[in-house]
VEXGUMAR-576318 format. One record per residue (C-alpha): residue number from 1; x negated, y, z negated; residue in one letter. Coordinates in pm, whole numbers, plus 50000, padded with zeros to 5 digits. Example, Ala and Ser with C-alpha at 12.3 -4.5 7.8 and 13.67 -1.06 7.14 Angstrom:
# residues 2
<1, <48770, 49550, 49220>, 'A'>
<2, <48633, 49894, 49286>, 'S'>
This chain:
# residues 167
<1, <41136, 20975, 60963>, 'X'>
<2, <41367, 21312, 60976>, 'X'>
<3, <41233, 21592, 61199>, 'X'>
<4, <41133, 21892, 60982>, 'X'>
<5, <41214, 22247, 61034>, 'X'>
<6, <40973, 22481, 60928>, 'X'>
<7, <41199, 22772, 60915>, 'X'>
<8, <41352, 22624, 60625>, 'X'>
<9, <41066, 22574, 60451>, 'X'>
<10, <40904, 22817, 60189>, 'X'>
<11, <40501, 22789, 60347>, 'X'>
<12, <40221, 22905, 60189>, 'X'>
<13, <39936, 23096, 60352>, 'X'>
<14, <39717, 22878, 60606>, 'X'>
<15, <39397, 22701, 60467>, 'X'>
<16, <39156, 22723, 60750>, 'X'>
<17, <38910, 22423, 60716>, 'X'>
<18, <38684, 22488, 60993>, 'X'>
<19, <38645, 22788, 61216>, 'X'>
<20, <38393, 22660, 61513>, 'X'>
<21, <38279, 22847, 61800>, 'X'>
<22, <38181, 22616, 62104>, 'X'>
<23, <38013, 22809, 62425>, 'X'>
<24, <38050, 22708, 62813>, 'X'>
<25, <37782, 22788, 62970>, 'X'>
<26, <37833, 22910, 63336>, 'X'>
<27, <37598, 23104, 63588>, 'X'>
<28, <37604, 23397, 63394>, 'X'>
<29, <37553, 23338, 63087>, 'X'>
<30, <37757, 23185, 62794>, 'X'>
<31, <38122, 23226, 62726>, 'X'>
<32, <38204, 23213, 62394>, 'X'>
<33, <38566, 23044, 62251>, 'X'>
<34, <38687, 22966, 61903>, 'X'>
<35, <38815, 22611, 61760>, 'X'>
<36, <38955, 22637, 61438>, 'X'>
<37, <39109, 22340, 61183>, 'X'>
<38, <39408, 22406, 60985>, 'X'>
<39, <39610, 22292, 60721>, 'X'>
<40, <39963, 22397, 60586>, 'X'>
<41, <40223, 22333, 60357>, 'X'>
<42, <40463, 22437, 60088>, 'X'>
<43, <40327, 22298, 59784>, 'X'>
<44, <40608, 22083, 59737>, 'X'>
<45, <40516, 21769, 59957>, 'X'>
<46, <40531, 21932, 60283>, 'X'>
<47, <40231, 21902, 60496>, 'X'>
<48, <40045, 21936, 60851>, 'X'>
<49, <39723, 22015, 61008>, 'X'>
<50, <39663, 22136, 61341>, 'X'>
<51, <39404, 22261, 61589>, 'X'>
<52, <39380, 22576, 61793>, 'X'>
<53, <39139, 22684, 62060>, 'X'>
<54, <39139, 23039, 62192>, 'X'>
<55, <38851, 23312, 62292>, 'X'>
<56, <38885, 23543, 61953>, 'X'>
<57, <38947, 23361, 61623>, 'X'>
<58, <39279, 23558, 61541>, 'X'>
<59, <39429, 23421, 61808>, 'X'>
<60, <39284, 23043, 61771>, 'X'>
<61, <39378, 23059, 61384>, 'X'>
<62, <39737, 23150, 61498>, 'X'>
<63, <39761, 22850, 61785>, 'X'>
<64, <39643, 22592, 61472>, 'X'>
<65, <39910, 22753, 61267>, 'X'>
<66, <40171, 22669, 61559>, 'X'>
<67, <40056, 22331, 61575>, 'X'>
<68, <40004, 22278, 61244>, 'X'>
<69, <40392, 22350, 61194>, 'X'>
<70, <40493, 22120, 61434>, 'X'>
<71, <40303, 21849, 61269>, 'X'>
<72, <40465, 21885, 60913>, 'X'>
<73, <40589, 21571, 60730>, 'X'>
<74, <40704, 21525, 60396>, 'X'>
<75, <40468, 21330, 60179>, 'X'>
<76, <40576, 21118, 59867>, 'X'>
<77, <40420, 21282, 59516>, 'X'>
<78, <40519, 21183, 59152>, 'X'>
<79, <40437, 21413, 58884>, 'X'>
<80, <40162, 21625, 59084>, 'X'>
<81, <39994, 21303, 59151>, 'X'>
<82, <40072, 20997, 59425>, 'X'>
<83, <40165, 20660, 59346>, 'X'>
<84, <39852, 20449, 59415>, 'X'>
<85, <39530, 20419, 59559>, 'X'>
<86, <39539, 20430, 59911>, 'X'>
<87, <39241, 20441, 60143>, 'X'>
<88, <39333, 20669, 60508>, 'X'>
<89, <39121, 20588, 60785>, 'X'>
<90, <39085, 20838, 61124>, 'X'>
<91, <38768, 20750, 61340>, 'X'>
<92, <38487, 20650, 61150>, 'X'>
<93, <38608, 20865, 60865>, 'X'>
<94, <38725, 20647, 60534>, 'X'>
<95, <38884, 20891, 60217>, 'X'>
<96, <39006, 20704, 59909>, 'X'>
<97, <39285, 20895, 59711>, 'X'>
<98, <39333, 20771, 59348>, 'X'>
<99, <39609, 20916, 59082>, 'X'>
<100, <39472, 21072, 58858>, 'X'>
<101, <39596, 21219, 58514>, 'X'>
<102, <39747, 21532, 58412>, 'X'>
<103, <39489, 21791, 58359>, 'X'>
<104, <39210, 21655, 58556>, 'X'>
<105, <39232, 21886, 58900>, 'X'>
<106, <39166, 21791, 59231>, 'X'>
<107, <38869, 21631, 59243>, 'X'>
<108, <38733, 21614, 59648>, 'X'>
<109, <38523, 21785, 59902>, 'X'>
<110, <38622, 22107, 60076>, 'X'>
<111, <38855, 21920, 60334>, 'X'>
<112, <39072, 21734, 60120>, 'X'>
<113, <39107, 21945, 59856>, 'X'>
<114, <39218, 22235, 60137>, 'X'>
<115, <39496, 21873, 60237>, 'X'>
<116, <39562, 21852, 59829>, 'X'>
<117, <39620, 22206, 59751>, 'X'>
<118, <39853, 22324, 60090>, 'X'>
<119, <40060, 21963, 59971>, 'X'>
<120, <40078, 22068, 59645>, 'X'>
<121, <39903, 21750, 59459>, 'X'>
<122, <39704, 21880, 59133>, 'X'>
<123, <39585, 21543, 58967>, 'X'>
<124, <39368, 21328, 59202>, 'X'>
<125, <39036, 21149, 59260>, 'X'>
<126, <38888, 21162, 59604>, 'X'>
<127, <38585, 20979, 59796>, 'X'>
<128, <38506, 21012, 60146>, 'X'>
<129, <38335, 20721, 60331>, 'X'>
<130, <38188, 20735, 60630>, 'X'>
<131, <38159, 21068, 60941>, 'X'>
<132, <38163, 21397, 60767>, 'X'>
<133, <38372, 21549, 61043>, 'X'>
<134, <38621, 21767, 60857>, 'X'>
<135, <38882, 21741, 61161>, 'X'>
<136, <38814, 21361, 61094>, 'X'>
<137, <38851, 21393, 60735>, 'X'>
<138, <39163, 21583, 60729>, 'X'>
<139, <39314, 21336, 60914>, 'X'>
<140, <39179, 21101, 60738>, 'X'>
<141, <39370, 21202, 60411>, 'X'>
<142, <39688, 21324, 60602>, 'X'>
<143, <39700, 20917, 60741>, 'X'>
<144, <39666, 20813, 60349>, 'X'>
<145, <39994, 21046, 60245>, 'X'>
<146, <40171, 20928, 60513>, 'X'>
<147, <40133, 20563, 60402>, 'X'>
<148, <40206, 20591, 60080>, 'X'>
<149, <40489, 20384, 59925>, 'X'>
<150, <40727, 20447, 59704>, 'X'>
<151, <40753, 20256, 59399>, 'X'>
<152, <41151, 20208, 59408>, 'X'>
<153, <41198, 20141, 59805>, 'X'>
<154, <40959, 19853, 59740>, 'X'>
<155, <41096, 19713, 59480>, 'X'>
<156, <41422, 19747, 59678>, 'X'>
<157, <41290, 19629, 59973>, 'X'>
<158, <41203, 19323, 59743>, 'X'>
<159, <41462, 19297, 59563>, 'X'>
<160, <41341, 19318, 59237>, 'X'>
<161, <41347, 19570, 58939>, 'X'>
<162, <41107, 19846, 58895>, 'X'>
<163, <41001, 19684, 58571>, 'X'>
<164, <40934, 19344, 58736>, 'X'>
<165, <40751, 19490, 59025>, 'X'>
<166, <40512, 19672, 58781>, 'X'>
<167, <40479, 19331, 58535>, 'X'>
């Protein structure tokens, strides 16, 4: 897998999944922070999702930005679609991604469709098993595009024909 440069890269804005404030509480009082989820990409196959922590929410969007860059991969789409069902696991979280036709839309919750939209997929099904933890969830569907396969490396891998691998 080739390192990506982000620079080079035409990004989109930020989709911010989840903006959560956690407190410490201390001996005088409660001090407040920010933990926010989120997901970019270029709408071309491009992805990544990362996680910022910081004591104002500007600043904790921006750190999840940073890290969200230095996540990105390239993920494998045909026709604003993938190639085949795949099913991503992260934690207890389970999301099943199925092609889908032209003109149906991206059918799935609020975190994968934020995953589906920054990628730049507009045809799928979606169903999420399992925890309902968004950060869990987006990484549940970020492990699915990363496995996918592509129809001709297998069928080079096997040595066979595109047309025999499909029947």
């Amino acid at each position: 897998m080739s390192i990506i440069n982000p620079a080079e890269l035409d990004l989109k804005e930020e989709s911010v999944v989840r903006i959560n404030r956690v407190a410490k509480v201390t001996s005088r009082g409660k001090r407040f922070s920010f933990s926010t989820l989120v997901v970019i990409g270029d709408g071309n196959g491009h992805i990544g999702a990362g996680l910022g922590k910081a004591n104002e929410v500007i600043s904790s969007i921006a750190k999840a930005k940073d890290n969200a860059k230095r996540n990105i991969f390239k993920a494998k789409i045909v026709n604003g679609t993938i190639p085949h069902k795949i099913v991503g696991k992260y934690g207890s979280s389970r999301v099943l991604l199925k092609p889908a036709s032209q003109g149906t839309g991206i059918i799935a919750g609020g975190p994968v469709r934020a995953v589906m939209e920054q990628v730049g997929i507009n045809n799928i099904l979606s169903k999420r098993y399992g925890s309902t933890n968004p950060l869990n969830i987006v990484r549940a569907s970020i492990n699915a595009l990363e496995n996918l396969q592509d129809a001709v490396l297998v069928a080079n891998k096997r040595g066979m024909t595109i047309k025999e691998l499909f029947g």
